[in-house]
RONUVO-224111 format. One line per field, with one value per residue (C-alpha): chain; x, y, z. Coordinates in steps of 0.2 Angstrom, whole numbers. Example, Ala and Ser with C-alpha at 12.3 -4.5 7.8 and 13.67 -1.06 7.14 Angstrom:
2
chain	(A,A)
px	(62,68)
py	(-22,-5)
pz	(39,36)
# end
This chain:
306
chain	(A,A,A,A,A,A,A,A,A,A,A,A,A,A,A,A,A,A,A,A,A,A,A,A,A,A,A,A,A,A,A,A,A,A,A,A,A,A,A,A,A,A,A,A,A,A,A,A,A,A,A,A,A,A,A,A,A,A,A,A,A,A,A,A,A,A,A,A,A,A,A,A,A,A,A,A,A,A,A,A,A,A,A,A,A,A,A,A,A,A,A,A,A,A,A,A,A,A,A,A,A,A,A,A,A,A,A,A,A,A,A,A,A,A,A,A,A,A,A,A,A,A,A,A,A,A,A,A,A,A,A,A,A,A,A,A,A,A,A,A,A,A,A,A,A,A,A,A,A,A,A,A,A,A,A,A,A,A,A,A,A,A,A,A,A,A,A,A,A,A,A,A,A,A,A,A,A,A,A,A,A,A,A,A,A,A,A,A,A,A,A,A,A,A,A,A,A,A,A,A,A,A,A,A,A,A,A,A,A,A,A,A,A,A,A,A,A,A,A,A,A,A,A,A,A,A,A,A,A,A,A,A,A,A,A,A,A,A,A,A,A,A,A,A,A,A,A,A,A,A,A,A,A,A,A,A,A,A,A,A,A,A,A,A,A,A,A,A,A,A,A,A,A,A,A,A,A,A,A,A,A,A,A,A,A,A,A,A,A,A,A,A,A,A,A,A,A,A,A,A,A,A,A,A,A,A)
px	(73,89,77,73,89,96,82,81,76,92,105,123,131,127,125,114,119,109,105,89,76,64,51,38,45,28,22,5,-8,-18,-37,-40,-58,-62,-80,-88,-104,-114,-102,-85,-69,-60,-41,-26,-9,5,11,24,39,55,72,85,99,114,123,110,107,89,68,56,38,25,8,-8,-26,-43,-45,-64,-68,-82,-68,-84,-89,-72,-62,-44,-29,-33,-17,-15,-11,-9,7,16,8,-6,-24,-35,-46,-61,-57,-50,-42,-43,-26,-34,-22,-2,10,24,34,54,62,79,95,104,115,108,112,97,84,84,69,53,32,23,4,-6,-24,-37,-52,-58,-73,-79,-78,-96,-106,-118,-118,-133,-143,-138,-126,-117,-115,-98,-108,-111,-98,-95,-95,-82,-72,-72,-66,-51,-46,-46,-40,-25,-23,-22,-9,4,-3,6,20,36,53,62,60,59,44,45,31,38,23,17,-1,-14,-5,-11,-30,-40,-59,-57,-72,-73,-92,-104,-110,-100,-83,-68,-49,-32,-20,0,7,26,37,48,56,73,74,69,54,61,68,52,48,33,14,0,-16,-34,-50,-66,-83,-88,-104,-111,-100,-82,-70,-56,-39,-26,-8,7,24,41,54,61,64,69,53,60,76,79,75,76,67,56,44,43,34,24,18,16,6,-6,-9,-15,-25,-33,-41,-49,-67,-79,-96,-109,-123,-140,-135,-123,-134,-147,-138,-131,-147,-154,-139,-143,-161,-156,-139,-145,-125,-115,-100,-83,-73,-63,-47,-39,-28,-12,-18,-7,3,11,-6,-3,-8,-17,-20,-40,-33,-26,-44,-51,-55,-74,-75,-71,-84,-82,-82,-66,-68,-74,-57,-44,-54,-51)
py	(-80,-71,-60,-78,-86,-69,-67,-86,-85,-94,-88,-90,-74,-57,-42,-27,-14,-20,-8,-18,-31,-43,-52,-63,-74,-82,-63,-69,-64,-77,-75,-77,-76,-78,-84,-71,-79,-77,-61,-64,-54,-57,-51,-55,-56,-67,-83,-82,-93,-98,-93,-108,-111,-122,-108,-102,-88,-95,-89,-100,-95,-99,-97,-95,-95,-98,-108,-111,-111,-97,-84,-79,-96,-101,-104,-95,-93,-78,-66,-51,-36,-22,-14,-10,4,3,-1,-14,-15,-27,-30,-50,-54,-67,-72,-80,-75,-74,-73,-67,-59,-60,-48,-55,-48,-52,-68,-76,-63,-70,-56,-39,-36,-41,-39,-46,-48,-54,-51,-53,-53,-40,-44,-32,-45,-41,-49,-41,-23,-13,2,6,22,6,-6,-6,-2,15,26,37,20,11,26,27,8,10,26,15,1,9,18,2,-3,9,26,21,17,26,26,19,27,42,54,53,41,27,26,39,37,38,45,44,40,38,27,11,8,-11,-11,1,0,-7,4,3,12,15,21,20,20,24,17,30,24,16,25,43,55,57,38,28,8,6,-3,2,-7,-10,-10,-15,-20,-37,-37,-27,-29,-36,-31,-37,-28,-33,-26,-27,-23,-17,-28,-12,-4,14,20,37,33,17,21,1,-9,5,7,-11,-15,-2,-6,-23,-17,-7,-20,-30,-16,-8,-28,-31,-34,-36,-46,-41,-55,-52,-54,-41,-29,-31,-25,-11,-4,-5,9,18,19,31,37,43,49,31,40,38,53,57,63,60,70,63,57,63,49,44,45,49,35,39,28,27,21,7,-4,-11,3,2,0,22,22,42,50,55,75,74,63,74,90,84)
pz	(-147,-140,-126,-122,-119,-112,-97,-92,-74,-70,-56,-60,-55,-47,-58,-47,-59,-76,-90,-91,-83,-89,-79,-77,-88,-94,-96,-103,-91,-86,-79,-59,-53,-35,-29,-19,-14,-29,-34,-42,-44,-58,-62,-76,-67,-78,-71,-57,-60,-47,-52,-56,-47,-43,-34,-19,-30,-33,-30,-23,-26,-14,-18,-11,-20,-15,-31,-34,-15,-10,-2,9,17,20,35,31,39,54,53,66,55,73,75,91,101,92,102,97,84,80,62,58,45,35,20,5,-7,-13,-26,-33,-47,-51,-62,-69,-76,-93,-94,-81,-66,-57,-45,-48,-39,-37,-35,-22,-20,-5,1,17,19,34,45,58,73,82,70,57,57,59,50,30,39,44,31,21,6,12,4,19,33,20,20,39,38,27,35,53,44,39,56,64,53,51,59,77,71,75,68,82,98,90,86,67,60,53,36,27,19,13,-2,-23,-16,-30,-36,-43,-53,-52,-55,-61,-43,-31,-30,-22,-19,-22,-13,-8,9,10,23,27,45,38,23,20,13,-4,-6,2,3,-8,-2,-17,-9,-15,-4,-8,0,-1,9,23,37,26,15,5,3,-9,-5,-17,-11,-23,-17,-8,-25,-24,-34,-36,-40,-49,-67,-74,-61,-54,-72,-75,-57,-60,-74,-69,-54,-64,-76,-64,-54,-70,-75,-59,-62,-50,-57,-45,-39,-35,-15,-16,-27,-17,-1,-12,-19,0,5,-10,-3,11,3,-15,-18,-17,-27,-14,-10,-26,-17,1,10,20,39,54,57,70,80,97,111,128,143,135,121,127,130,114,104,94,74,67,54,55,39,33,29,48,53,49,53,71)
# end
């Protein structure tokens, strides 16, 4: 009952040196299940709640949830996700959904931190793909698609006008075993550009096929923790983000089997690549480069070999 009164998320005062933190308040996790055409992923994240406050000390949340609408026949709000200097790709994304976590102080000394969620939905823009090689469900042509997919994003960007990158990634790559046949990924990206190497910004994302020619990736950002460093916030986002990570379930439907079991026709071995290797970011750009640059659906032991 004291924990209770002594993490109430309201705001009177600022205290950013706690011993401890405590957060989400309705810590309960709570089942979300999104429609995937006749597939469905399903996940537990706790409710998110605002932080009180009379003082301008306080947290709006502002959510964003598919609810029982089909995530794959619905029009969402189109985001462009390139980064400066980067060329352009043919992948559009679509954000279907957000939320947000608040870890508070004792005694009501408001936000220490927080966890925040958001994921699109990623369509090659050229319509249906064609061959099994190129379907998404292929291990090696869904690889090649996060591997661009995060080369897009953060591979040409540079800190400042200097030549350091300004991410690091792919870093902690490792399977997710959502299904017993569809599969999908983890991995961290560290910005590094306003900070340093050994004291990183945190983005742990998910990626996983959806049908042949789309995937969805959920990205959760550490309120600019200092992951190595902070020793009170730092384990309870993390253990926050797993949680949430290790309940994703995906309930595979016979659409999405069925264009699963056609790959594995001509690609017996549908297991993903178990480990990753750091790209060499920043990626350099060339006049060439500048035009619209064609989906990479290389394999990536053949990526950074180059």
């Amino acid at each position: 009952m004291l924990d209770w009164i002594k993490f109430f998320p309201y705001a009177a005062r600022c205290d950013y040196n706690p011993s401890e933190v405590r957060g989400p308040y309705f810590s309960a996790p709570k089942k979300v299940r999104w429609r995937l055409g006749d597939s469905a992923l399903n996940f537990r994240a706790p409710r998110s709640n605002p932080i009180f406050s009379f003082s301008g000390l306080g947290r709006k949340v502002t959510r964003l949830s598919p609810g029982r609408k089909d995530v794959l026949k619905t029009r969402w709000q189109y985001l462009y996700l390139g980064r400066s200097g980067a060329p352009e790709n043919k992948w559009v994304y679509q954000h279907i959904y957000q939320n947000i976590w608040y870890l508070v102080g004792p005694w009501f000394s408001g936000e220490q931190t927080h966890l925040s969620i958001s994921a699109v939905l990623i369509t090659a823009d050229g319509g249906e793909q064609s061959g099994d090689e190129k379907s998404l469900f292929h291990p090696r042509a869904f690889e090649g698609a996060v591997a661009n997919i995060l080369d897009a994003g953060y591979g040409y960007e540079r800190n400042g006008t200097g030549k350091k990158a300004h991410y690091r990634g792919p870093l902690n790559w490792k399977v997710l075993p959502i299904s017993s046949t569809v599969q999908g990924v983890v991995c961290d990206v560290h910005c590094i550009g306003n900070t340093s190497v050994e004291n990183p910004v945190l983005l742990r994302q998910v990626y996983f096929p959806v049908s042949s020619n789309q995937l969805i990736r959920i990205k959760f950002e550490f309120g600019g923790t200092k992951i190595y460093l902070d020793k009170v916030c730092a384990p309870r986002l993390f253990e926050l983000c797993d949680s949430i990570i290790n309940s994703l379930q995906l309930d595979v439907g016979e659409t999405m089997l069925a264009e699963w079991n056609k790959v594995k026709e001509s690609c017996p071995n549908m297991s993903i690549t178990p480990t990753l290797g750091e790209f060499p970011w920043p990626l350099k750009l060339d006049k060439a480069s500048k035009k619209q640059k064609e989906i990479d659906i290389t394999p990536i032991q053949a990526k950074l070999a180059n």
